[in-house]
C-alpha positions as CSV (number, residue, x, y, z in Angstrom):
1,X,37.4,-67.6,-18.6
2,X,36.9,-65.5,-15.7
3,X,40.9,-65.0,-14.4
4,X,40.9,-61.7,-12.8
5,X,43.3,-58.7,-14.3
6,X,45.3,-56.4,-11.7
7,X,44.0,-58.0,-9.0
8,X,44.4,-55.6,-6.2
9,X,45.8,-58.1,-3.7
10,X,49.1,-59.1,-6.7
11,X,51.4,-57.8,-4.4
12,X,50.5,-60.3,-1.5
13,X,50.5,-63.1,-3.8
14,X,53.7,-61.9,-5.2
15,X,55.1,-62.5,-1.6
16,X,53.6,-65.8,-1.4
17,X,55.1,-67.2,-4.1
18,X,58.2,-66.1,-3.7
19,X,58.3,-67.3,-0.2
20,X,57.4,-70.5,-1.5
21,X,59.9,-70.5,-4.2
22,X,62.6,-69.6,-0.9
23,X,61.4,-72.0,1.0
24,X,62.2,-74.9,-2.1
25,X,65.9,-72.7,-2.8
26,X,66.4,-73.2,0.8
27,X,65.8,-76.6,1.4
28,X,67.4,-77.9,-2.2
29,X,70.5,-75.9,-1.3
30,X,69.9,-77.7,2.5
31,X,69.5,-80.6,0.9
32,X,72.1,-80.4,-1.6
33,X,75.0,-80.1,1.1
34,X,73.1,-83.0,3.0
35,X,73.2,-85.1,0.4
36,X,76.5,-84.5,-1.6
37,X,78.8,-87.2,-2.4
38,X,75.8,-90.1,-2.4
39,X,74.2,-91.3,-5.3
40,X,71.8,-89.1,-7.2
41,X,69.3,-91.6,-6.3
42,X,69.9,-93.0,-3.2
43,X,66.9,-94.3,-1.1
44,X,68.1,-93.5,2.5
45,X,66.5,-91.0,5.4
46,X,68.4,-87.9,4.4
47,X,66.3,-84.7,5.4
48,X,66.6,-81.3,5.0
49,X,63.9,-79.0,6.6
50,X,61.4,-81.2,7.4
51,X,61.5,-83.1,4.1
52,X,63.3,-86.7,3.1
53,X,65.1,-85.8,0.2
54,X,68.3,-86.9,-2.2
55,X,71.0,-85.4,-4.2
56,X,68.5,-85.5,-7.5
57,X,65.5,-84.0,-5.5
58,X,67.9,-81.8,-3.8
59,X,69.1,-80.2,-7.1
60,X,65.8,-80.1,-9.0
61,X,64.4,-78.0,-6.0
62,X,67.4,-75.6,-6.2
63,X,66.5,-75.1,-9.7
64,X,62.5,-74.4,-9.4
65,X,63.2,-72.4,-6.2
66,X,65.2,-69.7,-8.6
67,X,62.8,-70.1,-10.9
68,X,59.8,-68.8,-8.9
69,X,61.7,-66.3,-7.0
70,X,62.6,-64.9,-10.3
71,X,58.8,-65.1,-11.2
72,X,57.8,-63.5,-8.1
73,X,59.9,-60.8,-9.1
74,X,58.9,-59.8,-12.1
75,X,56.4,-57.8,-12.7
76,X,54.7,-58.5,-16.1
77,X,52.9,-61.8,-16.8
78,X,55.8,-64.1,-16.5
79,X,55.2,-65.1,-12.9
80,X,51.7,-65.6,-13.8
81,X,52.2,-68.3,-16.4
82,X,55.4,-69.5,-14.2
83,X,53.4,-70.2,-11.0
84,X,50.4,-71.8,-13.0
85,X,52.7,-74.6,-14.8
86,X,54.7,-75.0,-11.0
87,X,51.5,-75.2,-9.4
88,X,50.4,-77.9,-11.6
89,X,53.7,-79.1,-11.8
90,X,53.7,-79.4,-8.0
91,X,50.3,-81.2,-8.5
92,X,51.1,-84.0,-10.6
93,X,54.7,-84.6,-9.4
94,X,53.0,-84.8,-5.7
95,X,50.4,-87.3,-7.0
96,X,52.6,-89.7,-9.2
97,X,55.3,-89.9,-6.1
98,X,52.9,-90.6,-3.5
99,X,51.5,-93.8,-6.1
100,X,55.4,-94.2,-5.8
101,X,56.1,-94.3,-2.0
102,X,56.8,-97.9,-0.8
103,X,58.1,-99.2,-4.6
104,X,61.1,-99.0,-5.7
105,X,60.3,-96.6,-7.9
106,X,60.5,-93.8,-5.8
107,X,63.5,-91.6,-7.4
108,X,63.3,-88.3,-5.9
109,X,63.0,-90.1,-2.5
110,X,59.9,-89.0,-0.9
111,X,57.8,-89.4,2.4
112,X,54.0,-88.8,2.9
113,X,55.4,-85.6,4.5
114,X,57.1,-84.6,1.1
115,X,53.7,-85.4,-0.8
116,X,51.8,-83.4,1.7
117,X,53.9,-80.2,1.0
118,X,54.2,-80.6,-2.4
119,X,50.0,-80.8,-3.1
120,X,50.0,-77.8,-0.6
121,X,52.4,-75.8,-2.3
122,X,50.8,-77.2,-5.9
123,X,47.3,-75.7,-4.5
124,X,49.3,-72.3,-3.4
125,X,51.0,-71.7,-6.5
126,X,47.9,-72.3,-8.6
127,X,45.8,-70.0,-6.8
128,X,48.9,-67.4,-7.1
129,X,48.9,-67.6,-11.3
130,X,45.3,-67.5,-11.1
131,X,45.0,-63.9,-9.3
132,X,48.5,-62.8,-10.6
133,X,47.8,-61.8,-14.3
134,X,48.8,-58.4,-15.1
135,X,47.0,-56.7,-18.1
136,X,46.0,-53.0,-19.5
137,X,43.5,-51.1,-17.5
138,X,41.1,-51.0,-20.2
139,X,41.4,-55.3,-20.2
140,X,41.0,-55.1,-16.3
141,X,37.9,-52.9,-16.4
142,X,36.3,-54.6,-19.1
143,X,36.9,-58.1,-16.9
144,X,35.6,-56.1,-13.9
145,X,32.2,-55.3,-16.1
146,X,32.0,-58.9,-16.7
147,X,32.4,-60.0,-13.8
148,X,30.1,-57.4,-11.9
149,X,27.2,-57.1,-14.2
150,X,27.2,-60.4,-16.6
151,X,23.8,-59.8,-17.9
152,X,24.1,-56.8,-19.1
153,X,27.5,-58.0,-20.9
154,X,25.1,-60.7,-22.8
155,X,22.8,-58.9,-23.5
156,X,25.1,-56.3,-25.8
157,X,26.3,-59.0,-28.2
């Protein structure tokens, strides 16, 4: 697998997560105080910041918003494994709601517009864990070498 080591652009997509993660802290604490005092559940046009949410939504987004700003924060391999299980996370929990829209089944309340967002950010955190891994120089280099000059590489082993 060919997931780059010390990538030199980390920091940026350090930032990007974690202004991703903000943006989710921001609207599930938005969305919280919207939506306090209904039912977990409730099925009604409640938004918060562009997004139709509820009280369960609300409160699942506070949580993974603190999660990946404390990811973005770190600076080991932790936001690296965090943003590739949110990303996918993102993924799936975008695709399975948007089969969900018009049934009844549609517990966390979402709109096209929520789907939209969450695939986006889905695609943005996975491409974040991908160039986020942190590793020894010597791991990095030997990636590099790889990378840079694969037939040579084959034709040592």
């Amino acid at each position: 697998m060919h997931i780059p080591i010390n990538h030199p652009a980390r920091p940026f997509y350090r930032v990007l997560s974690g202004l991703v993660g903000l943006y989710i802290l921001a609207f599930g604490v938005w969305g919280t105080a919207s939506t306090w005092g209904e039912p977990l559940f409730a099925r009604d046009s409640t938004w918060a910041l562009g997004l139709r949410t509820n009280l369960a939504f609300a409160l699942v987004s506070v949580i993974f918003g603190v999660v990946l700003i404390v990811g973005a924060s770190r600076r080991g391999n932790l936001g690296h494994y965090m943003n590739l299980t949110a990303g996918a996370v993102f993924l799936i929990t975008g695709l399975l709601m948007m089969s969900f829209l018009q049934t009844p089944a549609n517990f966390l309340n979402f709109s096209m517009s929520t789907v939209v967002v969450s695939l986006l950010f889905g695609l943005i955190l996975l491409g974040t864990g991908l160039y986020d891994k942190v590793g020894p120089p010597e791991h990095a280099e030997a990636e590099r070498n790889r990378r840079y000059h694969p037939v040579a590489e084959s034709h040592r082993h």
